[in-house]
N, C-alpha and C positions, 0 to 999 in steps of 0.2 A: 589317799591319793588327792590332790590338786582335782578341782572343777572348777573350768572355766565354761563361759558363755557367748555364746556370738550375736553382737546386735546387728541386724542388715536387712534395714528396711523393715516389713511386716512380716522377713522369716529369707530363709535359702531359698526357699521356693518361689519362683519371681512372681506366682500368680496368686500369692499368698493375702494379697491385697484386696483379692476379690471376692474373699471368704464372706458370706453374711455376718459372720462374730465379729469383722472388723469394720469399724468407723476410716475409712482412707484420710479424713482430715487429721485423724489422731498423729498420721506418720510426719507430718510437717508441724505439728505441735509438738512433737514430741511426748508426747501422754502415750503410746505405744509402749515408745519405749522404757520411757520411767517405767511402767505397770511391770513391766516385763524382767529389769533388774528387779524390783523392789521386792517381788515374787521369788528372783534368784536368789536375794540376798536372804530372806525369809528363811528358806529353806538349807541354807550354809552353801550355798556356790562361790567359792572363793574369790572370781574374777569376769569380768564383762569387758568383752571387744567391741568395738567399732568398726562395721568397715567405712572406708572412704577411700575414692580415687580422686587422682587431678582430673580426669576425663566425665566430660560427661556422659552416664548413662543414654544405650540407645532409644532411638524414638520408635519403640514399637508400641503397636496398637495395646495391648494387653499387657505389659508391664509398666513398671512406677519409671517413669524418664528423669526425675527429679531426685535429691536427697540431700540431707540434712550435712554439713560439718561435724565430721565426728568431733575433733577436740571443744568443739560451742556443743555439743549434745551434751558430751563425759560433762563438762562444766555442769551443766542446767540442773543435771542428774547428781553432782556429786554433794549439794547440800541436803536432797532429801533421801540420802539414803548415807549410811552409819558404818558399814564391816566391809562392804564387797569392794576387791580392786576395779579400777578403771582407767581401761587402757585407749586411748584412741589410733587408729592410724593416722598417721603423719606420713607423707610422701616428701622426701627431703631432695630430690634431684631439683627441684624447680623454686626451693621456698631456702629461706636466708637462715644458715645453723644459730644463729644469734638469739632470732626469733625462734624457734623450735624451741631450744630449749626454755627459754624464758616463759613462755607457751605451757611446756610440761611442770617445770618446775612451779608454775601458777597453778595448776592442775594440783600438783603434791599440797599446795599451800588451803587451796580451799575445801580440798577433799578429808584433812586432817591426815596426813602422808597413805594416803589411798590409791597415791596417782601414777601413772606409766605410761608407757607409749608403745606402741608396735609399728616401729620405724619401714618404710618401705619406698620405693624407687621406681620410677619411672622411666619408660624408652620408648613409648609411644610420639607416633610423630603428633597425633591428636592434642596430646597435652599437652608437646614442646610449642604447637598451633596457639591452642588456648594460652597459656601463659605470656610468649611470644619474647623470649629474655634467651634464650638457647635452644640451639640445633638437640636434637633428639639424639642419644648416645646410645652404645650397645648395651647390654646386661654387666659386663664384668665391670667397664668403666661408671657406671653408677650406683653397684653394690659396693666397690672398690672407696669411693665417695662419700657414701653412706656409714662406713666405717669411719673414715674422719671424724663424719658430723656425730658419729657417737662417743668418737673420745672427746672432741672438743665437748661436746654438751655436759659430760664427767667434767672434765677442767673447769669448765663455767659454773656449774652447781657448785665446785669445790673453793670458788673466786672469793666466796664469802666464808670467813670464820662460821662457825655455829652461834660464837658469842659475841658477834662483830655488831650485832646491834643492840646498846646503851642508853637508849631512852631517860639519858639527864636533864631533865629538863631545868636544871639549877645553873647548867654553863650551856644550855643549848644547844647540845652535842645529842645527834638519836642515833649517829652512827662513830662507831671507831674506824677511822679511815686507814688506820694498821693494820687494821685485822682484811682490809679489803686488797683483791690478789691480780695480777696481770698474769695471763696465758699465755700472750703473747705467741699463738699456735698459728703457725704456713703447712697449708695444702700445696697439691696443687692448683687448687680449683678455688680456696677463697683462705682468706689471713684475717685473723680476730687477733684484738688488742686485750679485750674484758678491761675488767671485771663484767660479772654480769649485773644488770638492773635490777636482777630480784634474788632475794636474799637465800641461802641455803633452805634446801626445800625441805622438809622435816624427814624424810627418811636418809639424808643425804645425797643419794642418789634414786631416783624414781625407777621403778622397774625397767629397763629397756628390754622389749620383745621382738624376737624376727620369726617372718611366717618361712618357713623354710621349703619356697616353692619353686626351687630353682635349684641348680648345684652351686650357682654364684651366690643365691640368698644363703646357699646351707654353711660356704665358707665365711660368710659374713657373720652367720649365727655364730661362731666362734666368740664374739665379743659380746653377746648378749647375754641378761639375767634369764631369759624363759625362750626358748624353743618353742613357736607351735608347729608341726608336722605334718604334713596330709597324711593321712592314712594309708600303711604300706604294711611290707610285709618284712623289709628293708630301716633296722634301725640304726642309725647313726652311734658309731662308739665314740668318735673322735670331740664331744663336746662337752666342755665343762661347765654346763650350765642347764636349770630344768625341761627336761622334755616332756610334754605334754601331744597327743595324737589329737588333732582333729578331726571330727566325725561327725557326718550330716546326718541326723534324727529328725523322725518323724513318729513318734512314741503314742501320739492321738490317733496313729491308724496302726502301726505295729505291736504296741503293746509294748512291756519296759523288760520282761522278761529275757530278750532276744539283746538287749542294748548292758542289760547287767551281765551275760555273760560273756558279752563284748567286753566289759570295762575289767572284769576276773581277767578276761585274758591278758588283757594289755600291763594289769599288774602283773601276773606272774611271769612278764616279759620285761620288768625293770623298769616300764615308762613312769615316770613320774605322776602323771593326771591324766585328764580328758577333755576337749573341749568341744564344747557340744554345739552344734549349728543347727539349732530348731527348724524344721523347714515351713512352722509357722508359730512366730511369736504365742497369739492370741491363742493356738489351738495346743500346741507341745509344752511351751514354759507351765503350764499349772499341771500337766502332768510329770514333768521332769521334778517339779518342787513337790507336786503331794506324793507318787511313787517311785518316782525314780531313787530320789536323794533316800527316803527313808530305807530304802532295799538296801543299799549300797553302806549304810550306817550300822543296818543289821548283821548285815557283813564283818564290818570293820573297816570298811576302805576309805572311811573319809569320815573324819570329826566331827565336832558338833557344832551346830548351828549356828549359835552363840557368839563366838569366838570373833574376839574385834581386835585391836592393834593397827600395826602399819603392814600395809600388804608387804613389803620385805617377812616384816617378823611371820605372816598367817604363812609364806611360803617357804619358810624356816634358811632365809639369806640374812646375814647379818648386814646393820648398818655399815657402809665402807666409814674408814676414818680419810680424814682431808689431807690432799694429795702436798697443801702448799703450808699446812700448819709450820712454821720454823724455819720456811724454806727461803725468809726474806726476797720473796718477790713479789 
């Protein structure tokens, strides 16, 4: 089975922050959360989320009001650590699909094709506020959106050959300007020309992930590599792409016993993985890496440790081939 991981903040638990084992400055340095993947990655967790909103978190007494960018965190984190994917959330209702992907495809480039994203949308009037570029839309009209910005951001990753970049330095040429591709793609909501500014990202296409917490998210997920799920009783047939259940853990007070025959069942129900939402970094992650992962190996439910490559290949999705190779555009 697929493990994934949830980074958010110092854990699920909003008051996760106030634990004595945590340093609250580590959260804005981000040393939290390195410690926290690198401990994932340690023990074979395939995959680490991000969350992030446009909205800023509320001003209550007792929780963290602040947080980091997830895609500037995945970056920070993605040199010093070697196997594990890294997904960030990106909210694309309010931010330019150009950028997004150039954004991830930077991510695929520096992570050594590690990199993805977990595309998501906003309808808050709070965020349309902050932003201040557009009225605040319903759910369907900016999942609906959303799906654009996911083919476009395929066409743009595909704008570059593989082998479009020729580093001659004898005629001066670092690029083949043939092998470079126009999309030439109309929304309704925005029209790109490309090519993109950065060059094909090593897996080809970067994981694209939808949290499927919505019925509009869930028709969205349609065009995604990885499904995550809230946890239901209710599994989705209709998608051709990995489903993974989301599941808030607390293992430092439950024990791992109760969460393994959790994850037995969700395999012998066909899910693909698990992705687990520590409800405290500092307290659950070294129990999910020192017992959790090993239980779950004894089993057989999830591979070994070890095992590096490009997150496509760890999640057994083939590299796509390029949409415009031949296709003189």
């Amino acid at each position: 089975m697929i493990v994934g991981l949830e980074i958010d903040g110092a854990g699920a638990d909003p008051a996760a922050w106030r634990g004595a084992e945590v340093d609250p400055r580590a959260i804005l340095t981000g040393e939290l959360a390195l410690r926290a993947v690198q401990r994932a990655e340690a023990a074979g967790v395939d995959f680490a989320t991000f969350v992030d909103t446009l909205e800023a978190p509320d001003d209550v007494p007792d929780r963290v009001s602040v947080r980091l960018d997830a895609l500037g965190l995945a970056a920070r984190i993605a040199p010093l650590t070697e196997r594990i994917g890294l997904l960030p959330t990106i909210t694309v209702t309010h931010t330019e699909p150009f950028h997004v992907q150039a954004s991830v495809a930077t991510l695929d480039h520096v992570s050594g094709g590690r990199g993805g994203w977990v595309a998501d949308v906003s309808s808050s009037a709070a965020a349309a506020a902050v932003i201040g570029r557009r009225e605040p839309a319903p759910a369907a009209e900016t999942w609906r959106e959303a799906r654009y910005v996911v083919d476009v951001s395929r066409r743009l990753w595909d704008s570059w050959e593989d082998d479009a970049i020729i580093r001659d330095a004898s005629t001066g040429r670092y690029v083949d300007r043939e092998k470079l591709h126009y999309v030439e793609f109309e929304s309704p909501t925005f029209d790109i020309k490309g090519p993109s500014i950065v060059p094909r990202p090593p897996q080809g296409h970067p994981v694209t992930a939808i949290r499927a917490s919505s019925p509009e998210a869930l028709e969205a997920a349609a065009d995604a590599d990885l499904v995550l799920l809230p946890d239901s009783d209710e599994l989705p047939t209709q998608l051709n792409a990995l489903v993974v259940v989301s599941v808030e853990v607390r293992p430092h007070l439950d024990g791992v016993e109760g969460l393994v025959a959790v994850i037995e069942g969700l395999a012998a129900a066909g899910v693909d993985g698990v992705h687990l939402r520590p409800a405290s970094l500092e307290l659950d992650v070294p129990v999910i890496a020192d017992e959790l992962l090993p239980r779950l190996r004894d089993r057989g439910l999830v591979g070994a440790a070890e095992r590096g490559g490009s997150l496509r290949g760890r999640l057994g999705l083939g590299r796509p081939g390029n949409s415009y190779v031949g296709s003189g555009r």
